[in-house]
C-alpha positions as CSV (number, residue, x, y, z in Angstrom):
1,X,-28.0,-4.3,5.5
2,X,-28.8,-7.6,7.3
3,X,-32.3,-7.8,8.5
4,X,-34.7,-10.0,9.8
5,X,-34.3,-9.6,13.4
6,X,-35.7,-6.6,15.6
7,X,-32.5,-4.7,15.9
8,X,-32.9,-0.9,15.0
9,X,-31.3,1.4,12.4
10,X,-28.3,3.1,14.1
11,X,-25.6,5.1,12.1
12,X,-22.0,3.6,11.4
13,X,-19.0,6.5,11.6
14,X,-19.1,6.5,7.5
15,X,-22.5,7.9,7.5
16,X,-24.9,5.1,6.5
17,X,-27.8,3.6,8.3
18,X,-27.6,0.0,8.6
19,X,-28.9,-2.6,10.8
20,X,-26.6,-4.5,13.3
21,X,-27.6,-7.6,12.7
22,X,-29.7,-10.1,11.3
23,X,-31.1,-13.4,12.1
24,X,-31.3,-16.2,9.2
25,X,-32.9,-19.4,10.2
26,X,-33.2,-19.8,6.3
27,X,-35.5,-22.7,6.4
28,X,-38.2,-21.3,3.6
29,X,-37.2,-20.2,-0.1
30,X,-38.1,-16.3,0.5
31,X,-35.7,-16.0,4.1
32,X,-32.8,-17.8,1.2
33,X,-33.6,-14.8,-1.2
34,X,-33.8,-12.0,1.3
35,X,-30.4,-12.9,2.6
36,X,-29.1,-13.2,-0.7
37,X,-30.6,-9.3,-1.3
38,X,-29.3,-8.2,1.0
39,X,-25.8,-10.0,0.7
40,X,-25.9,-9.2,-3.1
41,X,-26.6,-4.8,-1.8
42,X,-23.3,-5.2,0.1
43,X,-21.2,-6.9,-2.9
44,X,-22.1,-3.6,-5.0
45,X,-20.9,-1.1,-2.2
46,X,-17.1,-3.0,-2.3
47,X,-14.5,-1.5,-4.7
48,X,-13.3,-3.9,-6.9
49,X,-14.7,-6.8,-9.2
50,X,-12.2,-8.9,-7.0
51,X,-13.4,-8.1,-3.5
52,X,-16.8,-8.6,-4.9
53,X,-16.3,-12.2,-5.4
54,X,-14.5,-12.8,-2.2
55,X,-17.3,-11.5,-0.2
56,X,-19.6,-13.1,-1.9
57,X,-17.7,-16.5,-1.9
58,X,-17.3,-15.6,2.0
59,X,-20.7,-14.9,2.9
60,X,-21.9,-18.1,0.9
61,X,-24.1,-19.8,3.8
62,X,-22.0,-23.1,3.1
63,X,-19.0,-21.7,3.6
64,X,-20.2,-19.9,7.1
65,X,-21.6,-23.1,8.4
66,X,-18.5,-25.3,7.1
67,X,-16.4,-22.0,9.9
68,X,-18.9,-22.0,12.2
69,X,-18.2,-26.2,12.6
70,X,-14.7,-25.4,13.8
71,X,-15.1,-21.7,15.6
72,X,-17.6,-19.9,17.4
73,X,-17.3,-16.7,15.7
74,X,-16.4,-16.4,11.8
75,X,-15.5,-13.4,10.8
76,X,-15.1,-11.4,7.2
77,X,-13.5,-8.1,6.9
78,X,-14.1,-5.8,4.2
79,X,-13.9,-2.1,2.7
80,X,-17.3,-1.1,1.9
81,X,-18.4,2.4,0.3
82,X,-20.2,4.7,2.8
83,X,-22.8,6.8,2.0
84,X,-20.6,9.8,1.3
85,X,-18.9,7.9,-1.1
86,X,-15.7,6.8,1.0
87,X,-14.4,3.4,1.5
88,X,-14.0,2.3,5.1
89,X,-13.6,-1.2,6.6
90,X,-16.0,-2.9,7.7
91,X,-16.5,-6.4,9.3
92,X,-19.2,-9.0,9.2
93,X,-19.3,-11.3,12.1
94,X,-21.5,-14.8,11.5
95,X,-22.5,-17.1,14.0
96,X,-25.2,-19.5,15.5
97,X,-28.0,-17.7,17.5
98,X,-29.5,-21.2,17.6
99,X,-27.4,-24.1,16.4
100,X,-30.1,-26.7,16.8
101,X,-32.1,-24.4,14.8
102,X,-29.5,-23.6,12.7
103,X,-30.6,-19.9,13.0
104,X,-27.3,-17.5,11.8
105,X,-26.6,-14.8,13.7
106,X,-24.5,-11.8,11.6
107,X,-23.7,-8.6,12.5
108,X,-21.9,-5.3,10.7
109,X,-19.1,-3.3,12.4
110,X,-17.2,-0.6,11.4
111,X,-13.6,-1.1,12.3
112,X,-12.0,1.6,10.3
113,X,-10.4,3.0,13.6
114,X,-9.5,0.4,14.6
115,X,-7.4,-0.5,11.7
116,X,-5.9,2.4,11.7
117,X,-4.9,2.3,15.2
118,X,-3.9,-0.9,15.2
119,X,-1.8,0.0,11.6
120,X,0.0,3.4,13.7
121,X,0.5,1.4,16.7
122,X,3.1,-1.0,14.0
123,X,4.4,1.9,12.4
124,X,5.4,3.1,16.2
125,X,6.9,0.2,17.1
126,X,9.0,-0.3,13.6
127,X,10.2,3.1,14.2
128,X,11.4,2.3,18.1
129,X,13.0,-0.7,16.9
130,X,15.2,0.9,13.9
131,X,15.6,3.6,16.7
132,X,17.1,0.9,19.0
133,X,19.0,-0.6,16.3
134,X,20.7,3.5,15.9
135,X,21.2,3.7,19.5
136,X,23.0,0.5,20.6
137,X,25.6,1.1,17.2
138,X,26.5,4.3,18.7
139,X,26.8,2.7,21.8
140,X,28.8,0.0,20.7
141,X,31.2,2.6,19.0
142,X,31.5,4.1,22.2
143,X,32.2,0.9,24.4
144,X,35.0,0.1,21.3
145,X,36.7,3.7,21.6
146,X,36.8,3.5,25.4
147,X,38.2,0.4,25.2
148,X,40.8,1.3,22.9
149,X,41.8,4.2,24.6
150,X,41.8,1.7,27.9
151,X,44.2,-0.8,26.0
152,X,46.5,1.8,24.3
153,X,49.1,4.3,25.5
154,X,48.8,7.7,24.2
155,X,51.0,8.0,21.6
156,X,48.8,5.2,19.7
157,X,45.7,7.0,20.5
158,X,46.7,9.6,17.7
159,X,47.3,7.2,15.4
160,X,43.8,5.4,15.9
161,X,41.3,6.2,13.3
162,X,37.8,6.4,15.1
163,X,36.5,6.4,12.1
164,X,37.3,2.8,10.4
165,X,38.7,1.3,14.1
166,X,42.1,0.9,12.8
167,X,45.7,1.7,13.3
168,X,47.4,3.4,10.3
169,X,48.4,1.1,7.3
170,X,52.4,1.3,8.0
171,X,51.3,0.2,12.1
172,X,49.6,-2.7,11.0
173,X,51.6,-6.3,10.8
Protein backbone atom coordinates (compact mmCIF):
# COMPACT_ATOMS: atom_id res chain seq x y z
CA UNK A 1 0.00 0.00 0.00
CA UNK A 2 2.94 2.45 0.48
CA UNK A 3 3.85 4.21 -2.54
CA UNK A 4 5.80 6.87 -3.77
CA UNK A 5 8.87 5.25 -4.68
CA UNK A 6 9.55 3.13 -7.97
CA UNK A 7 9.26 -0.23 -6.40
CA UNK A 8 6.93 -2.67 -8.32
CA UNK A 9 3.71 -4.60 -7.44
CA UNK A 10 4.78 -8.09 -6.31
CA UNK A 11 2.36 -10.55 -4.55
CA UNK A 12 2.57 -11.25 -0.66
CA UNK A 13 1.77 -15.26 0.32
CA UNK A 14 -1.98 -13.94 1.39
CA UNK A 15 -2.83 -13.09 -2.09
CA UNK A 16 -2.68 -9.25 -2.34
CA UNK A 17 -0.65 -6.99 -4.54
CA UNK A 18 1.04 -4.49 -2.64
CA UNK A 19 3.99 -2.36 -3.07
CA UNK A 20 7.22 -3.00 -0.87
CA UNK A 21 7.88 0.15 -0.03
CA UNK A 22 7.53 3.63 -0.12
CA UNK A 23 9.49 6.76 0.18
CA UNK A 24 7.98 9.88 2.20
CA UNK A 25 10.03 12.95 2.22
CA UNK A 26 6.70 14.58 3.31
CA UNK A 27 7.81 18.06 2.87
CA UNK A 28 4.43 19.37 0.74
CA UNK A 29 0.74 19.09 2.10
CA UNK A 30 -0.38 16.44 -0.81
CA UNK A 31 2.91 13.76 -0.03
CA UNK A 32 1.21 14.39 4.12
CA UNK A 33 -2.26 13.23 2.59
CA UNK A 34 -1.06 10.50 0.34
CA UNK A 35 0.72 8.82 3.26
CA UNK A 36 -2.14 9.33 5.41
CA UNK A 37 -4.35 7.34 2.40
CA UNK A 38 -2.61 5.08 2.24
CA UNK A 39 -1.89 4.57 6.11
CA UNK A 40 -5.72 5.16 6.70
CA UNK A 41 -6.35 1.75 3.56
CA UNK A 42 -4.27 -0.33 5.93
CA UNK A 43 -6.15 0.66 9.37
CA UNK A 44 -9.45 -0.74 7.51
CA UNK A 45 -7.83 -4.17 6.48
CA UNK A 46 -6.97 -4.86 10.53
CA UNK A 47 -9.53 -6.79 12.61
CA UNK A 48 -10.50 -5.00 15.41
CA UNK A 49 -11.50 -1.24 16.43
CA UNK A 50 -8.46 -1.73 18.79
CA UNK A 51 -5.68 -2.74 16.50
CA UNK A 52 -6.93 0.04 14.34
CA UNK A 53 -5.90 2.65 16.69
CA UNK A 54 -2.68 1.13 17.52
CA UNK A 55 -1.59 1.14 14.05
CA UNK A 56 -2.58 4.18 13.43
CA UNK A 57 -1.08 5.68 16.70
CA UNK A 58 2.11 3.57 15.47
CA UNK A 59 2.43 4.70 12.07
CA UNK A 60 1.87 8.48 13.20
CA UNK A 61 5.01 10.19 11.46
CA UNK A 62 5.84 11.69 15.09
CA UNK A 63 5.91 8.75 16.65
CA UNK A 64 8.30 7.04 13.78
CA UNK A 65 10.73 9.85 13.89
CA UNK A 66 10.64 10.19 17.80
CA UNK A 67 11.96 5.63 17.17
CA UNK A 68 13.93 6.33 14.37
CA UNK A 69 16.09 9.08 16.98
CA UNK A 70 17.04 6.08 19.09
CA UNK A 71 17.14 2.96 16.46
CA UNK A 72 17.88 2.50 12.97
CA UNK A 73 15.00 0.36 12.08
CA UNK A 74 11.45 0.74 13.82
CA UNK A 75 9.36 -1.79 13.35
CA UNK A 76 5.31 -2.47 13.71
CA UNK A 77 3.80 -5.80 13.42
CA UNK A 78 0.34 -6.34 12.54
CA UNK A 79 -2.54 -8.89 11.32
CA UNK A 80 -3.87 -7.46 8.24
CA UNK A 81 -6.82 -9.04 6.10
CA UNK A 82 -5.65 -10.54 2.74
CA UNK A 83 -7.35 -10.40 -0.27
CA UNK A 84 -9.09 -13.71 0.27
CA UNK A 85 -10.35 -12.54 3.35
CA UNK A 86 -7.83 -14.12 5.93
CA UNK A 87 -5.82 -12.40 8.48
CA UNK A 88 -2.11 -12.90 8.29
CA UNK A 89 0.76 -10.91 10.03
CA UNK A 90 2.27 -8.52 8.55
CA UNK A 91 5.11 -6.13 9.46
CA UNK A 92 5.90 -2.48 8.54
CA UNK A 93 9.43 -1.56 8.78
CA UNK A 94 10.14 2.56 8.88
CA UNK A 95 13.31 4.14 8.51
CA UNK A 96 15.45 7.08 7.10
CA UNK A 97 16.38 6.60 3.32
CA UNK A 98 17.83 10.16 3.80
CA UNK A 99 17.99 11.49 7.34
CA UNK A 100 19.28 14.92 6.29
CA UNK A 101 16.34 14.96 4.13
CA UNK A 102 14.31 13.49 6.43
CA UNK A 103 13.00 11.16 3.61
CA UNK A 104 11.19 7.83 5.39
CA UNK A 105 11.85 4.73 4.11
CA UNK A 106 8.80 1.93 4.92
CA UNK A 107 8.38 -1.27 3.72
CA UNK A 108 5.55 -4.30 4.09
CA UNK A 109 6.47 -7.95 4.91
CA UNK A 110 4.53 -10.76 5.39
CA UNK A 111 5.84 -12.70 8.35
CA UNK A 112 3.05 -15.03 8.85
CA UNK A 113 5.54 -18.06 8.51
CA UNK A 114 7.63 -16.83 10.27
CA UNK A 115 5.49 -16.53 13.27
CA UNK A 116 4.41 -19.58 13.04
CA UNK A 117 7.68 -21.07 12.95
CA UNK A 118 9.03 -19.25 15.40
CA UNK A 119 5.58 -20.02 17.67
CA UNK A 120 6.19 -24.31 16.77
CA UNK A 121 9.80 -23.95 17.43
CA UNK A 122 8.49 -22.82 21.47
CA UNK A 123 5.94 -25.28 21.55
CA UNK A 124 8.99 -27.87 20.72
CA UNK A 125 11.05 -26.77 23.08
CA UNK A 126 8.26 -26.54 26.08
CA UNK A 127 7.50 -30.07 25.21
CA UNK A 128 11.41 -31.25 25.46
CA UNK A 129 11.74 -29.49 28.59
CA UNK A 130 8.47 -31.07 30.46
CA UNK A 131 9.89 -34.23 28.63
CA UNK A 132 13.21 -33.73 30.62
CA UNK A 133 11.54 -32.83 33.59
CA UNK A 134 9.60 -36.82 33.15
CA UNK A 135 12.85 -38.33 32.41
CA UNK A 136 15.28 -37.22 35.11
CA UNK A 137 12.06 -38.18 37.90
CA UNK A 138 12.17 -41.58 36.64
CA UNK A 139 15.73 -41.46 36.83
CA UNK A 140 15.96 -40.18 40.12
CA UNK A 141 13.42 -43.06 41.24
CA UNK A 142 15.79 -45.30 39.88
CA UNK A 143 19.11 -43.93 41.37
CA UNK A 144 16.83 -44.01 44.99
CA UNK A 145 15.81 -47.86 44.49
CA UNK A 146 19.28 -48.83 43.56
CA UNK A 147 20.50 -47.16 46.33
CA UNK A 148 18.27 -48.65 48.65
CA UNK A 149 18.70 -51.99 47.55
CA UNK A 150 22.63 -51.04 47.85
CA UNK A 151 22.17 -49.93 51.59
CA UNK A 152 19.65 -52.75 52.68
CA UNK A 153 19.90 -56.54 53.25
CA UNK A 154 17.31 -58.52 51.66
CA UNK A 155 15.01 -59.23 54.04
CA UNK A 156 14.25 -55.33 54.20
CA UNK A 157 14.05 -55.16 50.46
CA UNK A 158 10.53 -56.89 50.86
CA UNK A 159 9.40 -54.64 53.18
CA UNK A 160 10.38 -51.46 51.04
CA UNK A 161 7.50 -49.84 49.40
CA UNK A 162 8.83 -48.59 45.92
CA UNK A 163 6.00 -46.90 45.63
CA UNK A 164 6.03 -44.11 48.66
CA UNK A 165 10.05 -44.85 49.42
CA UNK A 166 9.24 -46.10 52.86
CA UNK A 167 9.67 -48.86 55.19
CA UNK A 168 6.29 -50.27 56.60
CA UNK A 169 4.58 -48.20 59.42
CA UNK A 170 5.44 -50.82 62.37
CA UNK A 171 9.55 -50.60 60.86
CA UNK A 172 9.62 -47.04 61.24
CA UNK A 173 11.02 -45.42 64.76
Amino acid sequence: MFSGASHPDVSDAGGDHLHTGGQYALDSQAEQDQYEGELQCLADRVETPEEKKRLSEAMELSNIREHLKSQDVYIVEVPLRSKNGKYRQKQIRCMYLNQQTGTLLLMLSDVEDIVKEEKEKQDSLQIEQETSKIVTGEELRRFFDRNYDMNHPIEEKEEWDKETRQLPEQDQR
